[in-house]
C-alpha atoms as one frame of an Amber mdcrd trajectory, in Angstrom:
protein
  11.657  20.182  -0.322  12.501  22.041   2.772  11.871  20.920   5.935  13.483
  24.262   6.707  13.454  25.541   3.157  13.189  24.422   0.341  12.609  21.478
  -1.994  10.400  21.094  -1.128  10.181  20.818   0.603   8.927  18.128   2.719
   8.200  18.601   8.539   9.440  18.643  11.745   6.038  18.713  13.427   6.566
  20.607  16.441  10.554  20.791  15.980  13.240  22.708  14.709  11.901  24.050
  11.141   9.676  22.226   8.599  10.032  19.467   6.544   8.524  18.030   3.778
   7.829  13.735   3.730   7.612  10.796   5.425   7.584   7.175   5.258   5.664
   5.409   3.035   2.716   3.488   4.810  -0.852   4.521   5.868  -2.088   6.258
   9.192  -4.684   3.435   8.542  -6.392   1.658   6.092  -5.767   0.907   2.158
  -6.800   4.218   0.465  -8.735   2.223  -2.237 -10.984   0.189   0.219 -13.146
   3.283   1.436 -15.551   2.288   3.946 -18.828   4.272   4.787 -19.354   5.350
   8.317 -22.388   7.210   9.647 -19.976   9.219  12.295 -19.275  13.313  10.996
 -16.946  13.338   8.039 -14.809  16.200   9.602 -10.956  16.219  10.768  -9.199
  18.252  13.259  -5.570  18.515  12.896  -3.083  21.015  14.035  -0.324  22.599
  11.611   3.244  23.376  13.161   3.347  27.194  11.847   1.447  29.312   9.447
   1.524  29.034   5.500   4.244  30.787   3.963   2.350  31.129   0.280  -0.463
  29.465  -2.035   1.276  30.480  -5.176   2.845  27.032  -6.867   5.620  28.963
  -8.750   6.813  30.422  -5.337   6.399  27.420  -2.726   9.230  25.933  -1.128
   8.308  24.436   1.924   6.549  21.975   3.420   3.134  23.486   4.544   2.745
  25.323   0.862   3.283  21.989  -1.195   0.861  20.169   1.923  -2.025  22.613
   0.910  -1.328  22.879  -2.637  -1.277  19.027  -3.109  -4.614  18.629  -1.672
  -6.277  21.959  -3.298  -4.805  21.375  -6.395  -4.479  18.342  -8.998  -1.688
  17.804 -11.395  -0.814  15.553 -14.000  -0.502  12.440 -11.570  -1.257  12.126
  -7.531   1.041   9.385  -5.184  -1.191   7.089  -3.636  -0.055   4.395  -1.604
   3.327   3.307  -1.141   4.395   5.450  -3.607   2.055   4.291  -6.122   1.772
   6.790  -9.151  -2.501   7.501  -9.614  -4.363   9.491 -12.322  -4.432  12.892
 -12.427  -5.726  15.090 -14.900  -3.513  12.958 -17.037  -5.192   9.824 -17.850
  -2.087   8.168 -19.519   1.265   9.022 -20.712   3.566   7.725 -23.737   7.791
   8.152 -23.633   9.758   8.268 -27.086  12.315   5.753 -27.346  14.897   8.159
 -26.631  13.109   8.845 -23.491  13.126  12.827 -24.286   9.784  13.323 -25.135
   6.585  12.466 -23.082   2.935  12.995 -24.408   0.079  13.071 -21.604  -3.524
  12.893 -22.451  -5.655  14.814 -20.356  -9.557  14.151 -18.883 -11.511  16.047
 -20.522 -14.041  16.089 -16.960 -11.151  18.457 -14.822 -12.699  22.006 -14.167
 -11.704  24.585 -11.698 -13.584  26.031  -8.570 -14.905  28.259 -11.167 -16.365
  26.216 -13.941 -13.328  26.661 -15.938 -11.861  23.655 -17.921  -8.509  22.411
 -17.047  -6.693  22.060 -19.945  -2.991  21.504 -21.110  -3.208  25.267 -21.910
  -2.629  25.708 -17.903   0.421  23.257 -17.592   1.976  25.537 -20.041   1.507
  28.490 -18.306   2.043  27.307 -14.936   5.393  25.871 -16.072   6.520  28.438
 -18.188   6.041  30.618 -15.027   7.731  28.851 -12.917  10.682  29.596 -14.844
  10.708  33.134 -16.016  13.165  35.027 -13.860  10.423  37.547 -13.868   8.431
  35.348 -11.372  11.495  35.075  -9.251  10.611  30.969  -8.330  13.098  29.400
  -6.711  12.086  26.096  -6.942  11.006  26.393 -10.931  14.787  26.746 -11.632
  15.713  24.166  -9.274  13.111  21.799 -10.307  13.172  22.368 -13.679  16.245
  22.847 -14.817  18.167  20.263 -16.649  15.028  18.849 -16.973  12.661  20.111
 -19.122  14.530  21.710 -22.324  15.238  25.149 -22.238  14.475  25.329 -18.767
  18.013  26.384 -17.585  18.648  28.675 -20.212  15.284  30.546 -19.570  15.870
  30.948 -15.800  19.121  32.848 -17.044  17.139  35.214 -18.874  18.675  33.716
 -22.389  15.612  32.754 -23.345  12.219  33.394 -23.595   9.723  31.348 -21.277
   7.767  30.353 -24.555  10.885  28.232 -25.790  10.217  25.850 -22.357   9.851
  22.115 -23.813   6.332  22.117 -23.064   3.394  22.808 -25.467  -0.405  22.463
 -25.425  -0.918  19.859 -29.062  -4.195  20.937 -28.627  -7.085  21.573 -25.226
  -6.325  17.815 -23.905  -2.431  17.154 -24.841   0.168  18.100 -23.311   3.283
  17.646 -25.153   7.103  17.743 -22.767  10.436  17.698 -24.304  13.100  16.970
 -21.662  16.800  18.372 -21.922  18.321  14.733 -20.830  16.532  11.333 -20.184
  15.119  11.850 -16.839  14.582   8.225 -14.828  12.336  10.050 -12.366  10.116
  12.779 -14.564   7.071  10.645 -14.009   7.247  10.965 -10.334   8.554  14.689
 -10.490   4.831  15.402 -12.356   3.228  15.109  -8.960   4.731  17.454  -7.093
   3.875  21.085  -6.479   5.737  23.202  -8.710   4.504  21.216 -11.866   0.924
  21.889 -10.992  -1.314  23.912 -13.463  -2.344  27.229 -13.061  -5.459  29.120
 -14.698  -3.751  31.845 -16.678  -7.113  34.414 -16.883  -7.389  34.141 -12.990
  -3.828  34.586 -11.875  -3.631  37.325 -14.104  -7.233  38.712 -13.110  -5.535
  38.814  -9.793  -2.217  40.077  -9.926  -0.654  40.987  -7.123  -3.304  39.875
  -4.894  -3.344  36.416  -6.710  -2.632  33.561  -3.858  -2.908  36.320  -0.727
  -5.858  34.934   0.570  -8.138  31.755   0.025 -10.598  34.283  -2.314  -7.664
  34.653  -4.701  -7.190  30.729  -5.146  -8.657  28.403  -7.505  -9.466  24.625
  -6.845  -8.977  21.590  -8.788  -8.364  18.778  -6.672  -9.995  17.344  -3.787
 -10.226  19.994  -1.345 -11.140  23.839  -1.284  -9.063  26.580   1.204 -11.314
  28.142   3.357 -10.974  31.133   5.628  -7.139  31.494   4.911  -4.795  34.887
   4.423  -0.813  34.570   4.827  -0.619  35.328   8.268  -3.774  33.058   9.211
  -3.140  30.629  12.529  -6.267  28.619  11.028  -8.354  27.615   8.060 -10.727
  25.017   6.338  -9.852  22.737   3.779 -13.509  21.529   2.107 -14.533  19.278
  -0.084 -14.545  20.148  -3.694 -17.874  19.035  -5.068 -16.288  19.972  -8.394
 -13.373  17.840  -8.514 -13.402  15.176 -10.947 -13.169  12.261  -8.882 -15.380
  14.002  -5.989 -17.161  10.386  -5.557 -13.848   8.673  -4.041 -13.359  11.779
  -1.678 -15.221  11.033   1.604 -13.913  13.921   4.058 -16.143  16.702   3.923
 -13.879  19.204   5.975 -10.386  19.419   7.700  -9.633  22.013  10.287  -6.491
  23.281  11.322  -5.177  25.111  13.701  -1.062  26.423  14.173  -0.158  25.379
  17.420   3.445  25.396  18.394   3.431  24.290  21.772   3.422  20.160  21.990
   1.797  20.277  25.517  -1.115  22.350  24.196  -1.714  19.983  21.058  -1.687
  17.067  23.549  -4.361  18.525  25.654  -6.547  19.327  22.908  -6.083  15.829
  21.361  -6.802  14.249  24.973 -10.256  16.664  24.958 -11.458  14.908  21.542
 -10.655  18.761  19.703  -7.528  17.094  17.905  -7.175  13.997  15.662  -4.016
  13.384  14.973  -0.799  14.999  17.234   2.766  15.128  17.227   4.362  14.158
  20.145   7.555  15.689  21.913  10.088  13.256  23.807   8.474  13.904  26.981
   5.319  12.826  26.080   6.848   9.913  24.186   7.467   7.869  27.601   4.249
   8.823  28.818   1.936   7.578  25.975   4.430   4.802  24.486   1.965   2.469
  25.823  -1.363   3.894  24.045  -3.231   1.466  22.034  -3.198   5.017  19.614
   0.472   5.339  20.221   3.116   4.810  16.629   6.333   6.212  15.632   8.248
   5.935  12.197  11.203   6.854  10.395  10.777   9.439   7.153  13.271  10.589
   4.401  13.593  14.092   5.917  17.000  14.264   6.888  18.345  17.661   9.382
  20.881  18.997   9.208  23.686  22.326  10.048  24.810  24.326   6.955  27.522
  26.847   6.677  27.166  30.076   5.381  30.709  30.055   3.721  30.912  33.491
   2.130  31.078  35.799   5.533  33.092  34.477   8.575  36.442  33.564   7.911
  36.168  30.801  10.773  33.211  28.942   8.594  35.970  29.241   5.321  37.895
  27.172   7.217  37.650  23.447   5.972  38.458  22.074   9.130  36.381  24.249
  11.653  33.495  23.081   9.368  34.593  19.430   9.936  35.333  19.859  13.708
  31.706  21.336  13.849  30.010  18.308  12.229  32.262  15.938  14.812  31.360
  17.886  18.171  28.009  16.662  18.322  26.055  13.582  19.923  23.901  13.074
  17.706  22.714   9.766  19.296  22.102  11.294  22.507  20.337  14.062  20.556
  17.624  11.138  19.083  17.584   9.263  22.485  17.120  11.685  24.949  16.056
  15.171  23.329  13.872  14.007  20.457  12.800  10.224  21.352  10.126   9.863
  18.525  12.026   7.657  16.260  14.413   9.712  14.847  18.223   7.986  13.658
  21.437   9.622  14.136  22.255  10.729  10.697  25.553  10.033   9.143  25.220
  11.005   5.145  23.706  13.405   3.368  21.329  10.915   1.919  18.864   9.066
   4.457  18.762   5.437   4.967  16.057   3.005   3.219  15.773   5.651   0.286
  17.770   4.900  -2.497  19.140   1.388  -3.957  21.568  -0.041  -6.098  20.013
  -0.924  -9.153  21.478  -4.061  -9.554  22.194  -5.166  -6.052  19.583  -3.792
  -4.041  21.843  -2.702  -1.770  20.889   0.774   0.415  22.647   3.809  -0.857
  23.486   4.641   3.074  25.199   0.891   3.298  27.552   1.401   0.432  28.874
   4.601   1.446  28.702   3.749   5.324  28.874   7.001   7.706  30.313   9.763
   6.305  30.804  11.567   9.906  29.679  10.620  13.247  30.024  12.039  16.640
  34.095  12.251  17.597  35.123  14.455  20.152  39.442  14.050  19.907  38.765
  13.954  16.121  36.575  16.904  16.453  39.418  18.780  18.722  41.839  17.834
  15.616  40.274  19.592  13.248  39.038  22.211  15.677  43.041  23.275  17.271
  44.122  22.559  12.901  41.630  25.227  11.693  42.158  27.890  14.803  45.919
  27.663  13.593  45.077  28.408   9.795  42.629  31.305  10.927  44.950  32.741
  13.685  42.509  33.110  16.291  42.304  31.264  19.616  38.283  32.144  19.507
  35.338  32.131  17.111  31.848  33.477  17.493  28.501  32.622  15.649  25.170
  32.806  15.237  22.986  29.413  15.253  20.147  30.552  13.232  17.165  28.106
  14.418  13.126  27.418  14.978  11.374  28.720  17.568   9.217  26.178  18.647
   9.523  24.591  22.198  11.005  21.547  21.207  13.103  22.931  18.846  14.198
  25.254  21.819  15.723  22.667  23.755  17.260  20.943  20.615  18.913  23.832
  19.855  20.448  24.934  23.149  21.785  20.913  23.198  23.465  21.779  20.283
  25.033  24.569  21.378  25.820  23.333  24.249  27.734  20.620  22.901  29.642
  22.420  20.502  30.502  25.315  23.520  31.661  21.995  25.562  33.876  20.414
  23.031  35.417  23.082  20.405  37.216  25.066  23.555  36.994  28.576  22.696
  33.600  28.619  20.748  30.909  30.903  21.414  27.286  30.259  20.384  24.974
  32.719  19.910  20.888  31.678  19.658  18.845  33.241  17.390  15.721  31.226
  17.414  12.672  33.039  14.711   9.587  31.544  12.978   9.511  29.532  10.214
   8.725  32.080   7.326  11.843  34.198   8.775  13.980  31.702   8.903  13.453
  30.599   5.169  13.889  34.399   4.520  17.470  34.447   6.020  18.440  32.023
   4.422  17.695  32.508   0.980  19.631  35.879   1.405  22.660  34.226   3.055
  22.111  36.045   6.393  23.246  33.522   8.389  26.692  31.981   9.958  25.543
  28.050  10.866  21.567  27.111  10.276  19.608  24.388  11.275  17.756  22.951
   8.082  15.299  20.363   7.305  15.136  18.685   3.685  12.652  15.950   2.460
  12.354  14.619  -0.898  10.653  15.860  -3.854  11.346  12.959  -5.979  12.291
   9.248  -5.277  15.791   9.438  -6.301  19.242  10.564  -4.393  19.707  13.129
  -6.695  17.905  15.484  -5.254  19.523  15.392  -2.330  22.669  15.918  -3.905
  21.695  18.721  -6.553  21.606  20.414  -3.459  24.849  21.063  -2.647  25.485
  22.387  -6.740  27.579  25.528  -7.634  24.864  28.243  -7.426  22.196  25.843
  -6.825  18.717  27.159  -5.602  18.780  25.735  -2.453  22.508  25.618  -2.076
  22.534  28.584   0.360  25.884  28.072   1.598  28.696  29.678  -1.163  30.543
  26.086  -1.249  31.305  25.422  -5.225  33.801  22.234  -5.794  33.781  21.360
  -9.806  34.513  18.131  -9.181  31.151  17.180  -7.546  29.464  19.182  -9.643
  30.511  17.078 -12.487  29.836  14.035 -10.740  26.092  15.130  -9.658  25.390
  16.940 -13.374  26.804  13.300 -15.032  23.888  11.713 -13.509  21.113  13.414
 -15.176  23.198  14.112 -18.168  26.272  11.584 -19.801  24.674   8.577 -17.269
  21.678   9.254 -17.348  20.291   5.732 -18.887  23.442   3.898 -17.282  21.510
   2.675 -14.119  24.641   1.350 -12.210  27.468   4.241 -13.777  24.995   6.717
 -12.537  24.227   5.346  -8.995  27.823   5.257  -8.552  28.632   8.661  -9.386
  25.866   9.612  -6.503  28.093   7.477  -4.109  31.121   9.665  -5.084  29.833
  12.566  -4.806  28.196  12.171  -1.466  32.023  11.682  -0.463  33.092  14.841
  -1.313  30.581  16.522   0.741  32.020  15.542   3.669  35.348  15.808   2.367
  35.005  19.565   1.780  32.680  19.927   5.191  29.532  20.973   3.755  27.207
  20.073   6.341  26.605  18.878   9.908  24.157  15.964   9.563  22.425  15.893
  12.743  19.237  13.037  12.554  17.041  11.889  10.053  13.611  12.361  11.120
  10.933  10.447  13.237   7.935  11.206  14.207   5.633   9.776  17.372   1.901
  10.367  17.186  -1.269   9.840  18.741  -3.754   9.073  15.875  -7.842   8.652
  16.510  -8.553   5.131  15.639 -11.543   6.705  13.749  -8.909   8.047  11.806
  -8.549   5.688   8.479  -7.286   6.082   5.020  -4.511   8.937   5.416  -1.444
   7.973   3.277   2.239   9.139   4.280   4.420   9.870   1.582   8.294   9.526
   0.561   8.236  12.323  -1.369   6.317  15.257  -1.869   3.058  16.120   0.618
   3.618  14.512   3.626   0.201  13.025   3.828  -2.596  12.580   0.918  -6.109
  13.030   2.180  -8.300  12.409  -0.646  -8.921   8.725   0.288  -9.133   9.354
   3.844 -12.572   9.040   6.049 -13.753   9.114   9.499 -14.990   5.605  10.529
């Protein structure tokens, strides 16, 4: 999920641009040992820009699949450590040939209007998601290959009522997949396979998902007091959500603040519960009882736009580019919350062999690290094939303070060690950013990605031949064989298909597809009153339903 865009989707607190996950564990407590407390049942928290939509089909960032994961229930939920809980599915059955899956529904989900949820809105939320009509991005992406059909409906070949999905009746939902997929059951939680209530969407039209009066509740929480361009809102407790007896939170508040120093303050007052913390606040609370960091799946990352600027065509200026930065001085001294030097283009402690256990970032070892006579190669190499002596671009970036001084480091580096390189800022707000992107306005980009499903795959569909979230031009047939093989030929070959992965990882680097700059960390101050709040891998960075104030 993007961190900066898409899948997704996934988070960069007060950095650069958003991301969607973190690292399994709990802010607290075990989510299934609730404990009752007499103090106020309300949490403060502050959000690190606005949210871009409410609409499932059209999500692709981290705050919409945050707010739609705890507004909104699907089939299954991630508890903790990655657990997979019930949903509005109760229980699931897989064919032998692994192609079709059967869910039976509760019969005791409603909506926040006394509707029923039934596998009537899967259907139509799905089917959605994939009609070009709708214009999803992440439907295609998520769906495609996937669920049967899916592809060929996002094309406009087919009609969205040929999707492998059907309603068997009000409480069975009935999926046919296009190729065994290892990870569909995990895929089912996040936010573009939620359901949708087809009267009320429709009821709405255009307005549906504008505001928090054109939304509809299933899950654990309702949104309060919330337009697109709102810098706060409520989420409350659903008293209508089926398993409203487990959720003991009766409101969370939050507030967009961009400014670390600010968040600090408030969370120093007793206004804040939970804050990210910037590397200069790092040294200065490292020592609070209150104090943790960790490591999440959300790699960053600098993408070429390969289809303008001849300079960014060039194989080797893109290598030279991904060499001319230190990326460990960029953790140690810019960031300092946790955050690893990334090397790949999947993170460490993600993905493992299947037979050997070994980490998928072991095997393949760094793919490109920081190298400034290397970088120089490549650089004076790709100068000569362009024939030009200097090259301008545009570093399309966040705006938020910390990402700020991030991004002038960058530039700054890559000024200081590719002579004859000019860097040009432009530094906009989340939502623009995404929108610049998606329409290839862009030279170089800073982007965040976090996974949407616990499997390297979709971290390397991204890099596909007119992928979704590709947003870059770069095609190579090769690697798209080798990433397709894996959900297709290999699919049910565990160790054939990790393998592939490995391969095709290499050629990423080989062809200079991306910068990879740090995979993500994040230092906090949490409340010790704070319990219960579960950090996920994939999907919504944190699940709130079994949190509490103590």
């Amino acid at each position: 999920m993007k961190s900066s865009k898409k899948s997704l989707l996934l988070a960069l607190g007060f950095f650069v641009t958003m991301v969607l996950v973190a690292c399994s564990g709990n802010d607290s407590t075990n989510p299934d040992e609730t404990g009752e407390s007499s103090n106020e049942q309300v949490l403060h928290l502050s959000n690190g820009d606005t949210i871009p939509t409410m609409d499932s089909s059209m999500a692709t960032d981290e705050y919409a699949f945050q707010f739609l994961s705890a507004t909104t229930e699907g089939l299954y939920r991630l508890g903790e450590n990655g657990e997979i809980k019930e949903g509005i599915a109760k229980t699931h059955e897989v064919s032998d040939d692994g192609l079709t899956w059967t869910f039976q529904l509760r019969e005791d989900a409603s909506w926040s209007n006394g509707d029923p949820v039934t596998a009537h809105d899967f259907v139509y939320a799905w089917q959605r998601a994939v009609d070009p009509k709708t214009g999803s991005e992440y439907g295609p992406y998520m769906m495609s290959g996937v669920i049967k059909n899916a592809e060929a409906i996002s094309n406009d070949e087919m009609k969205p009522e040929k999707l492998g999905v059907k309603a068997e009746d009000d409480y069975t939902l009935v999926v046919t997949l296009e190729n065994p997929t290892p990870y569909f059951e995990s895929l089912t939680t996040f936010g573009t396979f939620l359901p949708l209530n087809q009267d009320f969407v429709e009821e709405q039209g255009d307005n549906y998902a504008q505001n928090s009066d054109a939304l509809l509740a299933n899950g654990p929480f309702v949104l309060k007091d919330w337009e697109s361009t709102s810098t706060s809102w409520t989420l409350e407790k659903n008293p209508d959500y089926w398993d409203a007896d487990t959720v003991q939170l009766e409101e969370i508040t939050f507030d967009v603040i961009k400014d670390p120093q600010s968040a600090v303050d408030l969370y120093e007052k007793g206004e804040l519960d939970r804050v990210d913390l910037s590397s200069d606040h790092v040294d200065i609370y490292a020592s609070n009882e209150n104090f943790s960091t960790v490591t999440e799946p959300v790699l960053t990352f600098i993408k070429f736009n390969q289809t303008e600027k001849k300079a960014l065509q060039n194989v080797n200026i893109r290598k030279a580019i991904s060499r001319a930065i230190n990326k460990q001085a960029l953790v140690d001294e810019i960031l300092n919350n946790g955050a690893i030097a990334a090397t790949g283009a999947v993170p460490r402690d993600f993905a493992a062999h299947p037979e050997t256990g070994e980490d998928f970032r072991d095997i393949n070892g760094d793919m490109v690290t920081f190298d400034k006579e290397k970088a120089l190669e490549f650089w004076e190499k790709g100068l000569k094939e362009i024939g030009q002596d200097q090259v301008e671009l545009e570093f399309l970036s966040g705006d938020t303070e910390t990402g700020k001084v991030m991004n002038e480091f960058i530039a700054n580096q890559l000024e200081q060690n590719l002579p004859g390189l000019d860097i040009t800022l432009k530094q906009v707000p989340f939502e623009q950013q995404l929108d610049l992107k998606s329409n290839l306005n862009y030279d170089m980009a800073v982007s965040s990605w976090g996974a949407d499903y616990l499997d390297p795959y979709g971290w390397l569909n991204l890099w596909l031949t007119d992928g979704g979230n590709n947003e870059t031009g770069y095609s190579n047939s090769e690697y798209d064989q080798l990433v397709q093989s894996s959900v297709t030929d290999l699919a049910q070959q565990p160790v054939k298909r990790f393998e592939a992965l490995l391969e095709a990882e290499k050629i990423i680097f080989e062809d200079g597809v991306i910068a990879p700059l740090y995979q993500q960390g994040k230092a906090q101050l949490i409340s010790p009153e704070l319990k219960g709040v579960i950090r996920n891998d994939f999907g919504a960075e944190y699940e709130y339903k079994w949190a509490y104030m103590e």
